[in-house]
N, C-alpha and C positions, 0 to 999 in steps of 0.2 A: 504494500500500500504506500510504502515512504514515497519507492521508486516511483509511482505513478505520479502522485504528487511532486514530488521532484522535476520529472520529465514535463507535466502539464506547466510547472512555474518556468521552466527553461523554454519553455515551447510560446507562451504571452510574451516570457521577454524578449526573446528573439524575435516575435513579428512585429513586436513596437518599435523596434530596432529600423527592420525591416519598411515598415509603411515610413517612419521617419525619412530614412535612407532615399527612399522614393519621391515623397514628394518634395527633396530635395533638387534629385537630379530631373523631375519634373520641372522644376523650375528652370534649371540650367536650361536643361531644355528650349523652354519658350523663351528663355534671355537671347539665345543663339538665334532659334530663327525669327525674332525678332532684328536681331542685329544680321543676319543673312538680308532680310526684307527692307529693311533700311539702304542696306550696300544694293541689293540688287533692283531696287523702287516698285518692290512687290506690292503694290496697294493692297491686293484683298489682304495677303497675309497681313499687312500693317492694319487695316481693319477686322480681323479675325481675333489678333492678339492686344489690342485695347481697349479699355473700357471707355463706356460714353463718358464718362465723365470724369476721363483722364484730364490732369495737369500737369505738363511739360515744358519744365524748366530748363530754360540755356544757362552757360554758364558765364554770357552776360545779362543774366537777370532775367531776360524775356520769357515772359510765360503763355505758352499755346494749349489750346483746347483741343482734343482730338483732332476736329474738322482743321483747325489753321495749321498743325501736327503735318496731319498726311496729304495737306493740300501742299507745302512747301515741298516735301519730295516729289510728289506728283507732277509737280510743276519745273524743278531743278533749280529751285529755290533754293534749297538745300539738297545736297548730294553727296556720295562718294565713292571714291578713283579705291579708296581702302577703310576698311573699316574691323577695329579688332576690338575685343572687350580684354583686360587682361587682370591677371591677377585678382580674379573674384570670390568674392566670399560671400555668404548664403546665409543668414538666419531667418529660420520658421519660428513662426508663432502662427498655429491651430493654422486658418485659412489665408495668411500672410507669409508674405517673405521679405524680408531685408533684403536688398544684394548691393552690394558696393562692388566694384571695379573701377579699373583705367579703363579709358576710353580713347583712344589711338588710332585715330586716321587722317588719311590724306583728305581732307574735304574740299567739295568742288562748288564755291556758294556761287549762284548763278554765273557761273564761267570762271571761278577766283580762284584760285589754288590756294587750298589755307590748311599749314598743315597741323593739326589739332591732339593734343597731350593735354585731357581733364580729368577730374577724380567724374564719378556717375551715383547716384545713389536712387535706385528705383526701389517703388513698392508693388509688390505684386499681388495678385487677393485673385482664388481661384471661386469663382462664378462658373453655376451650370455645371460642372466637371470642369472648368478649363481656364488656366493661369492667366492673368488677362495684369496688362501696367495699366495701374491705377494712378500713377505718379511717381515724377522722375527730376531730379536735379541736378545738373550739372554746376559744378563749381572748380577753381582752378586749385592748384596747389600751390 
Protein backbone atom coordinates (compact mmCIF):
# COMPACT_ATOMS: atom_id res chain seq x y z
CA UNK A 1 0.00 0.00 0.00
CA UNK A 2 3.12 2.56 0.88
CA UNK A 3 4.34 1.69 -2.61
CA UNK A 4 1.17 2.60 -4.30
CA UNK A 5 0.91 5.78 -2.46
CA UNK A 6 4.28 6.59 -3.19
CA UNK A 7 4.08 5.99 -6.91
CA UNK A 8 0.55 7.94 -7.14
CA UNK A 9 2.45 11.17 -5.16
CA UNK A 10 5.47 10.75 -7.75
CA UNK A 11 3.02 10.35 -10.53
CA UNK A 12 0.96 14.21 -9.44
CA UNK A 13 4.25 15.59 -9.11
CA UNK A 14 5.74 14.60 -12.01
CA UNK A 15 2.74 15.86 -14.34
CA UNK A 16 2.70 19.28 -12.48
CA UNK A 17 6.08 19.28 -13.52
CA UNK A 18 5.01 18.30 -16.76
CA UNK A 19 1.98 20.79 -17.67
CA UNK A 20 4.28 23.59 -16.20
CA UNK A 21 7.10 22.53 -18.53
CA UNK A 22 4.41 22.87 -21.31
CA UNK A 23 2.97 25.74 -21.00
CA UNK A 24 6.15 27.03 -21.00
CA UNK A 25 7.48 26.00 -24.02
CA UNK A 26 3.87 26.88 -25.39
CA UNK A 27 4.67 30.16 -24.86
CA UNK A 28 8.13 30.00 -26.50
CA UNK A 29 6.37 28.85 -28.97
CA UNK A 30 3.96 31.62 -29.92
CA UNK A 31 6.83 34.21 -28.83
CA UNK A 32 8.72 32.78 -32.05
CA UNK A 33 6.09 32.77 -34.54
CA UNK A 34 5.13 35.65 -33.47
CA UNK A 35 8.50 37.03 -34.10
CA UNK A 36 8.62 34.63 -37.46
CA UNK A 37 5.20 36.98 -38.41
CA UNK A 38 6.68 40.16 -37.80
CA UNK A 39 10.10 39.36 -39.82
CA UNK A 40 8.01 37.80 -42.58
CA UNK A 41 4.69 40.56 -42.59
CA UNK A 42 2.47 37.51 -41.94
CA UNK A 43 -0.64 39.57 -41.20
CA UNK A 44 -3.09 36.69 -40.37
CA UNK A 45 -0.46 35.06 -38.16
CA UNK A 46 0.07 38.61 -36.42
CA UNK A 47 -3.77 38.75 -36.18
CA UNK A 48 -4.04 35.10 -34.84
CA UNK A 49 -1.46 35.70 -32.17
CA UNK A 50 -2.80 39.12 -30.54
CA UNK A 51 -5.27 40.02 -28.49
CA UNK A 52 -7.86 42.81 -29.34
CA UNK A 53 -6.96 44.70 -26.89
CA UNK A 54 -3.29 44.59 -27.01
CA UNK A 55 -1.00 47.44 -26.03
CA UNK A 56 2.32 47.85 -27.89
CA UNK A 57 4.88 49.80 -26.61
CA UNK A 58 8.03 51.18 -28.69
CA UNK A 59 10.88 51.61 -27.16
CA UNK A 60 10.53 55.39 -27.96
CA UNK A 61 7.55 55.56 -25.99
CA UNK A 62 4.83 55.06 -28.74
CA UNK A 63 2.08 53.15 -27.99
CA UNK A 64 -0.09 51.17 -30.63
CA UNK A 65 -3.30 49.31 -30.52
CA UNK A 66 -3.48 46.13 -32.30
CA UNK A 67 -5.18 47.69 -35.41
CA UNK A 68 -2.20 50.66 -35.73
CA UNK A 69 0.32 47.20 -34.49
CA UNK A 70 -0.35 45.36 -37.74
CA UNK A 71 -1.22 48.17 -39.80
CA UNK A 72 2.57 49.41 -39.61
CA UNK A 73 3.89 46.05 -40.84
CA UNK A 74 1.21 45.71 -43.29
CA UNK A 75 2.18 48.79 -44.69
CA UNK A 76 6.35 48.63 -44.30
CA UNK A 77 5.85 51.14 -41.94
CA UNK A 78 7.64 49.18 -39.94
CA UNK A 79 9.75 46.06 -41.08
CA UNK A 80 12.46 43.61 -41.02
CA UNK A 81 15.73 42.61 -43.21
CA UNK A 82 16.39 40.46 -39.43
CA UNK A 83 14.63 39.83 -36.78
CA UNK A 84 15.86 37.77 -33.46
CA UNK A 85 14.59 37.44 -29.84
CA UNK A 86 17.48 36.53 -27.66
CA UNK A 87 18.33 35.45 -24.42
CA UNK A 88 14.66 34.94 -23.15
CA UNK A 89 13.25 34.13 -20.10
CA UNK A 90 9.65 32.95 -19.23
CA UNK A 91 7.77 33.32 -16.01
CA UNK A 92 4.18 31.63 -15.61
CA UNK A 93 1.62 32.68 -13.42
CA UNK A 94 -1.61 30.36 -13.93
CA UNK A 95 -2.97 31.91 -17.42
CA UNK A 96 0.17 34.45 -17.98
CA UNK A 97 3.43 34.63 -18.84
CA UNK A 98 6.27 37.09 -18.37
CA UNK A 99 8.84 36.84 -21.01
CA UNK A 100 11.65 39.36 -21.33
CA UNK A 101 14.20 39.19 -24.01
CA UNK A 102 16.69 41.08 -26.45
CA UNK A 103 15.29 42.18 -29.40
CA UNK A 104 17.92 42.23 -32.26
CA UNK A 105 17.21 43.38 -35.68
CA UNK A 106 18.11 44.83 -38.65
CA UNK A 107 14.82 47.09 -39.13
CA UNK A 108 13.72 48.46 -42.30
CA UNK A 109 11.37 51.67 -41.16
CA UNK A 110 9.67 52.78 -44.27
CA UNK A 111 12.89 52.28 -46.45
CA UNK A 112 15.41 53.35 -43.36
CA UNK A 113 17.88 50.85 -42.25
CA UNK A 114 17.99 51.06 -38.49
CA UNK A 115 19.79 48.69 -36.81
CA UNK A 116 17.91 47.84 -33.43
CA UNK A 117 19.45 46.38 -29.92
CA UNK A 118 16.38 46.78 -27.12
CA UNK A 119 15.43 44.82 -23.99
CA UNK A 120 11.40 43.51 -24.81
CA UNK A 121 9.00 42.78 -22.10
CA UNK A 122 5.74 41.07 -23.21
CA UNK A 123 2.64 39.77 -21.47
CA UNK A 124 1.01 36.92 -22.80
CA UNK A 125 -2.48 35.56 -21.35
CA UNK A 126 -3.72 32.20 -23.06
CA UNK A 127 -7.41 32.89 -24.38
CA UNK A 128 -9.66 30.03 -25.81
CA UNK A 129 -6.79 27.47 -25.72
CA UNK A 130 -4.28 29.82 -27.20
CA UNK A 131 -1.28 32.27 -26.09
CA UNK A 132 -2.31 35.41 -27.47
CA UNK A 133 0.27 39.36 -26.53
CA UNK A 134 -1.75 41.09 -24.45
CA UNK A 135 1.02 43.70 -24.03
CA UNK A 136 4.55 44.49 -24.85
CA UNK A 137 7.22 47.14 -24.01
CA UNK A 138 10.16 47.87 -25.44
CA UNK A 139 12.78 49.85 -23.76
CA UNK A 140 16.53 50.44 -24.24
CA UNK A 141 19.31 49.42 -22.05
Amino acid sequence: MTRVKLLVGFLCLFSGYVAAATAEEDVAIAVDKLTQAMWHHDIPALEALTADNLTYGHSSGKIQTKKEFIADIDTGVSGFDDLKMLNQKITMSGDTALVRNHFSAQANNSGKKVPTEIENFQIWQKQNGHWLLIGRQAFKF
